[in-house]
Each structure stands twice: as structure tokens, then as C-alpha cells.
C-alpha positions in Angstrom: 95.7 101.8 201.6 92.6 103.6 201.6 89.4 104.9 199.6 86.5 106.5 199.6 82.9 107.3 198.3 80.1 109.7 199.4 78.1 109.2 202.1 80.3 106.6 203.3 84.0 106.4 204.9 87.8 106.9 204.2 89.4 103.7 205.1 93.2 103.8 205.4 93.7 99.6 204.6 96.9 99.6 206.3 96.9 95.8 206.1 97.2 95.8 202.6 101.0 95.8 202.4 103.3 94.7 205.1 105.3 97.8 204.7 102.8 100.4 204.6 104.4 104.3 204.8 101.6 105.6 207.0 102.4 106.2 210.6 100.0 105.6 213.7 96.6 107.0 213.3 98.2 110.3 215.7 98.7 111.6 211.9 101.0 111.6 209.1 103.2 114.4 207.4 105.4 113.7 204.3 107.7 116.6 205.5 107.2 119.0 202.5 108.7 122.3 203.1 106.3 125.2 202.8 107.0 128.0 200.5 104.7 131.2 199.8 103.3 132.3 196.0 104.9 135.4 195.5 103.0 138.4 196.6 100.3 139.9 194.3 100.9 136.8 191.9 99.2 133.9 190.7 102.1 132.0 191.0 100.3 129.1 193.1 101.4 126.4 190.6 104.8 127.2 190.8 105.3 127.6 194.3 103.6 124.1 194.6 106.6 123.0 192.3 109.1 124.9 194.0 107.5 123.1 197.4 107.7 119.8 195.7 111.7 120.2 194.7 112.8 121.5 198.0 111.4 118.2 199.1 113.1 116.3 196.9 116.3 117.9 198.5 117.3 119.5 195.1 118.7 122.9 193.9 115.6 125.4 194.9 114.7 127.0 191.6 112.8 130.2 191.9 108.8 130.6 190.8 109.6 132.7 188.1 111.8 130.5 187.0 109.5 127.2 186.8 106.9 129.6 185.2 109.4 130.8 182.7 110.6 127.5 182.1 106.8 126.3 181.0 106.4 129.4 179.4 104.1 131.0 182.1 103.6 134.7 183.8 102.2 135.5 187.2 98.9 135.0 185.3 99.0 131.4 186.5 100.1 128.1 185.0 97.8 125.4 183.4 97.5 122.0 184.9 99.9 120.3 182.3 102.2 123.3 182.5 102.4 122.0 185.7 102.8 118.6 185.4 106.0 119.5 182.8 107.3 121.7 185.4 107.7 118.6 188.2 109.2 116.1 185.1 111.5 119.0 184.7 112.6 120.2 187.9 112.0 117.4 190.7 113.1 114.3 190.7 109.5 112.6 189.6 110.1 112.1 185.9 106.7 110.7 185.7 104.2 113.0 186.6 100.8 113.5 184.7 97.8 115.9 184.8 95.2 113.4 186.3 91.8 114.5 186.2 88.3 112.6 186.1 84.4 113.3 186.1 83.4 113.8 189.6 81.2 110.6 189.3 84.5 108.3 189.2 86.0 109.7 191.7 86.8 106.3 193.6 89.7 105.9 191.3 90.9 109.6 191.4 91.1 109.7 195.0 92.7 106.0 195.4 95.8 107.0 193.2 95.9 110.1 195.4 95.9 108.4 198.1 98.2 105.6 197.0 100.9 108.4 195.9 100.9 109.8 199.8 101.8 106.4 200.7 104.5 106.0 198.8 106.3 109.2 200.3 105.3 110.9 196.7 103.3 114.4 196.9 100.6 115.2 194.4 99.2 118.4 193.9 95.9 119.3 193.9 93.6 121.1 192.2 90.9 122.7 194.4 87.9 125.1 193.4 88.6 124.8 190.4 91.6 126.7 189.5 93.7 126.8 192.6 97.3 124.8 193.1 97.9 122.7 196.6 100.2 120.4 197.6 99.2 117.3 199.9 101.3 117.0 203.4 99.4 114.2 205.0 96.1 113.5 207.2 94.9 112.2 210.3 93.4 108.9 210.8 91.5 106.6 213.7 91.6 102.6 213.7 88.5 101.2 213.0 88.0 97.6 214.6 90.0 95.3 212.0 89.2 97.1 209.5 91.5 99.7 208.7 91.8 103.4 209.3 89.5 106.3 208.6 91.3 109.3 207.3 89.6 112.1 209.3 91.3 114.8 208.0 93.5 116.0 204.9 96.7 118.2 205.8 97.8 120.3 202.4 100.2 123.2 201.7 97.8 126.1 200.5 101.0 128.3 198.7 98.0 131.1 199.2 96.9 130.8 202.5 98.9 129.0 204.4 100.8 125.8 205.5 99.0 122.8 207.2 95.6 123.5 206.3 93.4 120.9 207.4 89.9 120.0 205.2 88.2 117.0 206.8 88.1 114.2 204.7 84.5 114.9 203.0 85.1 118.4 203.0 88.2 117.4 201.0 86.5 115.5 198.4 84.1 118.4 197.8 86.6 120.9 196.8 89.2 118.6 194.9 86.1 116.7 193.4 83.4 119.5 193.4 80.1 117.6 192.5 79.9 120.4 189.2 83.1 120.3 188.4 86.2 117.5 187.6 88.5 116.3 189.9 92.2 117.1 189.1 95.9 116.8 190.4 99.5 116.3 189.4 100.6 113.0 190.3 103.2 110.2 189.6 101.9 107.4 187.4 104.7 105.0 189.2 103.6 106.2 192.5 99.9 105.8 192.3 100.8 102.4 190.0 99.3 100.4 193.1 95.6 102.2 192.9 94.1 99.3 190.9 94.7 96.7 193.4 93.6 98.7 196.0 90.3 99.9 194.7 89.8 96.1 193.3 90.8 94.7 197.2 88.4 97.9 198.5 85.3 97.8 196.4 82.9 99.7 198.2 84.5 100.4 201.2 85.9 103.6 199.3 84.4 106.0 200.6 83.8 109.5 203.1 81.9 109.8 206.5 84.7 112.0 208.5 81.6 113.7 210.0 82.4 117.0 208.1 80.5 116.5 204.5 79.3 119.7 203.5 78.0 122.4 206.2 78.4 120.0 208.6 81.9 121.2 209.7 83.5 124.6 210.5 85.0 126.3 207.6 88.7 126.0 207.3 90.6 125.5 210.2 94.4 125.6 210.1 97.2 123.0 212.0 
């Protein structure tokens, strides 16, 4: 499993369970299917739900009917608007608004991480206000002790699928240094995130090479 803090690196822990979910360090994807916010909408957080349920290989609800559902407009949904919206129309029963100071964000990022794993998205909050959903990363070995996740791979309803963030540049717009960090996640998938942050310690933690302007903008899969 893997962790992370500034100024340091990712580590992908594969050892950690005998079965671990991530693939080779070529990359991961979880397979989520991309779908577009509807045009001229804010509809970001449901088309992240709508994302999450076609994954799930469920009945495709429309985004104005998640947002109606939650009682929501194309003015955009709130985080636990959100969260109701996956208990309600996916089949994670369990999700929670998750969101922490961006000084603790060891723990944040480890149940993120932990969720991937497990074949379970999460969705992300970045720059504040704007719905993602997590597809995967990249990662390299590093000599017995793990992997280093290079880079993020997320769903941006907005902009795009398969945007890629390098792992620092991640952690600076889901955990913005003046900000909090927040996401939609499963509380049975992320269960493990103690154990590994306790088994991790202070190897959680970023050096991808792209912290902040250190790295090209946004680059796209």
C-alpha cells in the first residue's frame, strides 16, 4: 500500500498484502467509464456519481436525476450531497464525506490510497470546489522497498478523461496547503488505512519530481 508526505515520496508497499490489487509499476486503471458534466452546468458531482455507477455495472441514472434525487440544481452539489448520492445510487452503501486539515494529510491520502486498492473509486475534491473521480496512477519499483506512485490518473467530468497530476502536484490541489483536503470515499474500503500508515510511518510521503512549479501544468493520458 502506499503513503505519503511533503518533501518526501509516494511509496506503493505492495508487500504489504499477499494479494495486493495494484498491477506492475507500467500503471494501473480501475476501469471507470468516463462521462461528461452536462454542458453549461455545474453538474461535476453528479457526473462523478453517474461515473462511479456505470462502474459498478448498474442502471445508468441521469445527472439530473442524482442532483434531483439529493435535492440539487446545475448550481452544483455539496460534498455530503454527494456522498448520499453514491449510498443511494451505486452499490457502495458506505460512503462518507472525508475531509481533514491539510496538516494530517498522511491519513487522508492513505485511505485514498487504500480505497484504489481495493478496486473502490473515491472522488475527489480538487481546488476547492471541483468533483473528480480517481482511475489509477503510475508507479516505479524502488529497490525492496516498494513503489513510488509517479503520477495520479483521475476522471476530470470538466475537462476531460485520464488527466494525469504527478503525485506532488496531486497532493497540492486535493490537499491545497490553505485549504482542507476532501473526498467521497468508502469507510469499508479505506478500513485497512490504519495499518498501513502504522506499518509506513514516515515513509508516507511525495518526491515524484513534480511538487509545485517544478512540473508542466496539466498534461492529459
Amino acid at each position: 500500500m502506499t503513503l505519503l508526505r511533503r518533501g518526501g515520496v509516494l511509496l506503493i508497499g505492495l508487500g504489504l498484502f499477499m494479494a495486493c490489487n495494484i498491477g506492475s509499476y507500467e500503471g494501473f486503471r480501475m476501469g471507470v467509464p468516463f462521462r461528461s458534466q452536462e454542458l453549461n452546468s455545474l453538474d461535476c458531482g453528479p457526473a462523478t456519481v453517474q461515473m462511479w455507477t456505470v462502474y459498478d455495472a448498474l442502471f445508468e441514472p441521469t445527472q439530473q436525476q442524482i442532483a434531483q434525487y439529493v435535492g440539487g440544481s446545475t448550481y452544483g452539489l455539496s460534498e455530503q450531497s454527494i456522498a448520499d448520492a453514491v449510498n443511494h445510487f451505486t452499490n457502495t452503501h458506505d460512503a462518507y464525506w472525508d475531509f481533514e486539515a491539510y496538516m494530517d494529510y498522511e491519513g487522508f491520502m492513505t485511505r485514498q490510497i487504500t480505497s484504489v486498492d481495493n478496486y473502490t473509486p473515491v472522488i475527489a475534491i480538487i481546488t476547492f470546489n471541483h468533483a473528480v473521480i480517481l482511475n489509477g496512477g503510475d508507479w516505479h519499483p524502488l529497490q525492496g522497498q516498494g513503489y513510488q506512485w509517479d503520477f495520479v490518473y483521475y476522471h476530470d467530468p470538466l475537462r476531460g478523461r485520464n488527466r494525469r497530476r504527478g503525485s506532488s502536484e496531486w497532493l497540492d490541489i486535493n490537499c491545497p496547503p490553505d485549504g482542507v483536503c476532501e473526498q467521497i470515499i468508502s469507510s469499508a474500503a479505506s478500513a485497512a488505512w490504519g495499518s498501513n500508515l502504522a506499518t509506513y510511518g514516515e515513509d508516507v510521503y511525495d518526491n515524484s519530481g513534480c511538487g509545485s512549479g517544478s512540473c508542466t501544468a496539466e498534461n492529459q493520458y
